[in-house]
C-alpha positions in Angstrom: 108.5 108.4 118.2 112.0 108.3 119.2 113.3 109.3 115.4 111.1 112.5 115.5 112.5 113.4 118.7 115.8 113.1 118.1 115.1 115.1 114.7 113.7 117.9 117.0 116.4 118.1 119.5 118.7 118.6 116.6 117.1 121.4 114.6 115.5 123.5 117.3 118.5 124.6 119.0 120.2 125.6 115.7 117.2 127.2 114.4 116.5 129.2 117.4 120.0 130.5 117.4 119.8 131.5 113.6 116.3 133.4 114.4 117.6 135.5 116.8 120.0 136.3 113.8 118.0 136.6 110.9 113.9 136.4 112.0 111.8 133.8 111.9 110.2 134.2 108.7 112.1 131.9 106.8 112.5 129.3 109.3 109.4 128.9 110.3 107.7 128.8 106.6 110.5 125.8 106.0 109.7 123.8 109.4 106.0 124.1 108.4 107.0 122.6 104.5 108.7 119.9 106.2 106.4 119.0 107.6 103.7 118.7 104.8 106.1 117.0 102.8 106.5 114.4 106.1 103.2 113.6 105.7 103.6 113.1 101.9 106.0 111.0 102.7 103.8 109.1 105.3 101.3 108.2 101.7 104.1 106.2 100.2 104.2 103.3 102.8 102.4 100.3 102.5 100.8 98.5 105.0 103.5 96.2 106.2 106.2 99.1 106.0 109.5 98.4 106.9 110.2 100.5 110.8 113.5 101.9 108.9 111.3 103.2 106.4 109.2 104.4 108.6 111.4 105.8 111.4 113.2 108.0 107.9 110.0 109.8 107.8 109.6 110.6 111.6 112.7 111.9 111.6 111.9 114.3 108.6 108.8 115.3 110.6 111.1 116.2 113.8 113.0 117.9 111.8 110.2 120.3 110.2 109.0 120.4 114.3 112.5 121.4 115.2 113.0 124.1 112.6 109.4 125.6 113.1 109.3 125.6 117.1 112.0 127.8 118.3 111.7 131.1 115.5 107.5 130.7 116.3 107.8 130.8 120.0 111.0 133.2 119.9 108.7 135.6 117.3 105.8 135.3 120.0 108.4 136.5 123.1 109.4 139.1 120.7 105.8 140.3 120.1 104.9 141.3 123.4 106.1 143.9 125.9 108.6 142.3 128.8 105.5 143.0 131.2 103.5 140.7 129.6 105.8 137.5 128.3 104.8 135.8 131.1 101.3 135.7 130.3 101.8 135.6 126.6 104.4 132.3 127.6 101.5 130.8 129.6 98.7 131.3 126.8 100.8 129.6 124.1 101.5 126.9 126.2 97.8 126.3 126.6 96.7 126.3 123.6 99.4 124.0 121.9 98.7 121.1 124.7 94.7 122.2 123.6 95.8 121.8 120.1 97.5 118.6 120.6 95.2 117.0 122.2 92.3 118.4 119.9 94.7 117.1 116.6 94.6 113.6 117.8 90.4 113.4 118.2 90.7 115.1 115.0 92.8 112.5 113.5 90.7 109.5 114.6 87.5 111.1 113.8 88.8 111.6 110.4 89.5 107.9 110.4 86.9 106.6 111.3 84.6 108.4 109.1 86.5 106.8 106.6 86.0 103.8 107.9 82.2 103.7 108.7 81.6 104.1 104.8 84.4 101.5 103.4 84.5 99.2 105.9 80.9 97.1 105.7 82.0 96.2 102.1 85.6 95.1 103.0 84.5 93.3 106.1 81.2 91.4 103.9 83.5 91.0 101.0 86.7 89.6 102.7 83.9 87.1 104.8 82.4 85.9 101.1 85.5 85.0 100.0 86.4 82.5 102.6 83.4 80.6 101.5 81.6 81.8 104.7 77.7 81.8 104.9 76.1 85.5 104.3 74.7 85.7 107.5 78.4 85.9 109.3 79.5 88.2 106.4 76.3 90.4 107.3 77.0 90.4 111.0 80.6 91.0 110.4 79.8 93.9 108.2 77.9 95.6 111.0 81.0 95.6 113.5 81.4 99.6 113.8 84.1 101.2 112.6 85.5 102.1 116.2 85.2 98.5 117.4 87.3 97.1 114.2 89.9 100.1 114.9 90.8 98.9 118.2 90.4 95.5 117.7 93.0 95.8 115.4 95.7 97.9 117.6 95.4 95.5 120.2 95.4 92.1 117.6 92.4 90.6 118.5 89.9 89.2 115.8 86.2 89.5 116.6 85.6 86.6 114.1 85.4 84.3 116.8 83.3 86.0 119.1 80.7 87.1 116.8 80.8 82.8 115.9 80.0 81.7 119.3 76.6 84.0 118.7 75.8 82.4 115.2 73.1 79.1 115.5 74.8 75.6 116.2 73.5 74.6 112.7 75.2 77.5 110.4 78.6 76.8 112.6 78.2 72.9 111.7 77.2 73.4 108.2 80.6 75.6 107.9 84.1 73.4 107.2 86.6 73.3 110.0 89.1 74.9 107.6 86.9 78.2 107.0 86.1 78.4 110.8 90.0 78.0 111.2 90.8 80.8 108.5 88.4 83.2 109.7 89.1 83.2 113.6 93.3 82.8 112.5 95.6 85.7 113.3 95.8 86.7 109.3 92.3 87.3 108.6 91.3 90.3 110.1 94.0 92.5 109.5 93.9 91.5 106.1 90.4 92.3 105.7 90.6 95.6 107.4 93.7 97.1 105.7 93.0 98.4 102.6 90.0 100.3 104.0 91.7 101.4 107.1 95.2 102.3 105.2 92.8 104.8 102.6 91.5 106.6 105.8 95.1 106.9 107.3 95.9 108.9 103.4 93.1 110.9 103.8 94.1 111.7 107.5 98.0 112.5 106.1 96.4 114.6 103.5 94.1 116.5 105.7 97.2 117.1 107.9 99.6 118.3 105.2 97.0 120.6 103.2 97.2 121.9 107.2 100.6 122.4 107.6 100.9 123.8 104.0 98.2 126.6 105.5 100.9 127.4 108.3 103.4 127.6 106.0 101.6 130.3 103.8 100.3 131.9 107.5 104.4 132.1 108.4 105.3 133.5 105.1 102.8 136.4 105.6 104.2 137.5 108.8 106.6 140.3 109.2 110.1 140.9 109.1 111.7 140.6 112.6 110.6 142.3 115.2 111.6 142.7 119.0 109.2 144.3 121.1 111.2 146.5 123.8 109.2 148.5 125.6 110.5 149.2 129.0 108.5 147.6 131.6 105.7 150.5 133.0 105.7 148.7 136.7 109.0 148.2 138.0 
């Protein structure tokens, strides 16, 4: 996260100074599109990405941030009488921590929908392949979507535990180098990543048709505008 913050700190203090100058129309509309297109960009990695790669694209997305963050809140001071920016300060604080902590159980739920549908096949399929009996790749298959998820952030393969509750006579009728393969550090992830890196594309497409929504909500607003009505309770 360190490239999108540094992105950020660069852009918002020029952009804020140029809204003050010219609105915030046109900066926020091209923060919002800089964004989008940061999550386009986010669709061409591949699952073993290179961090530079990566890190290119957070910094793109802190810049979009960066350029959409100071005009917005700026135009939303503007908006209000001096009486009440206060109030209007503390509401839009509130709802962007809401938002942000909304967007993430957003984002996993759209994962793991993704997941619970694709995932049984991968898991059964990838099992098959090793030469393993059906019965582990139907057990396997039924490890939920949230389970595998997690498993895999924190590297640990369930292979092995889900082994230890298979009969004595499957696990001695299976060759040492399948047991081996399956409970290795390389399996799992491997077997999980082509289903889990189409839900992270749907996820990156869900959040740029979102931000391209913003964009079109930022062009619509008006010119700029500075609210200055003198205070009625001095």
């Amino acid at each position: 996260m360190i490239p999108m913050s540094i992105g950020f700190v660069l852009t918002g203090p020029i952009s804020g100074y140029l809204s003050d100058k010219h609105g915030a129309r046109l900066l926020a509309t091209s923060g919002m599109v800089i964004s989008a297109a940061s999550f386009l960009g986010f669709l061409l990695l591949p699952a073993n990405f290179l961090y530079l790669s990566f890190a290119v694209v957070l910094f793109i997305m802190g810049l979009g941030g960066g350029v959409f963050a100071s005009p917005n809140m700026a135009a939303i001071m503007n908006s209000v009488p001096a009486e009440h920016r206060g109030a209007a300060s503390g509401m839009r604080a509130t709802l962007q921590n809401s938002a942000t902590t909304i967007s993430q159980a957003i984002f996993f739920t759209i994962i793991i929908v993704s997941l619970t549908a694709s995932l049984p096949g991968a898991l059964s399929g990838a099992v098959t392949s090793a030469g393993a009996p059906a019965t582990l790749a139907k057990t396997l298959s039924a490890t939920p979507a949230s389970a595998a998820l997690f498993a895999s952030f924190l590297g640990y393969n369930p292979v092995a535990t889900i082994l230890q509750g298979l009969p004595a006579s499957l696990l001695n009728a299976m060759p040492k180098a399948t047991i081996d393969f399956l409970t290795g550090s390389s399996f799992f992830p491997n077997a999980i990543s082509s289903p889990f890196m189409a839900a992270l594309r749907e996820a990156f497409i869900i959040g740029a048709a979102m931000c391209v929504t913003a964009a079109v909500c930022s062009a619509l607003r008006g010119k700029r505008y500075v609210n200055d009505q003198p205070k009625l309770h001095e």
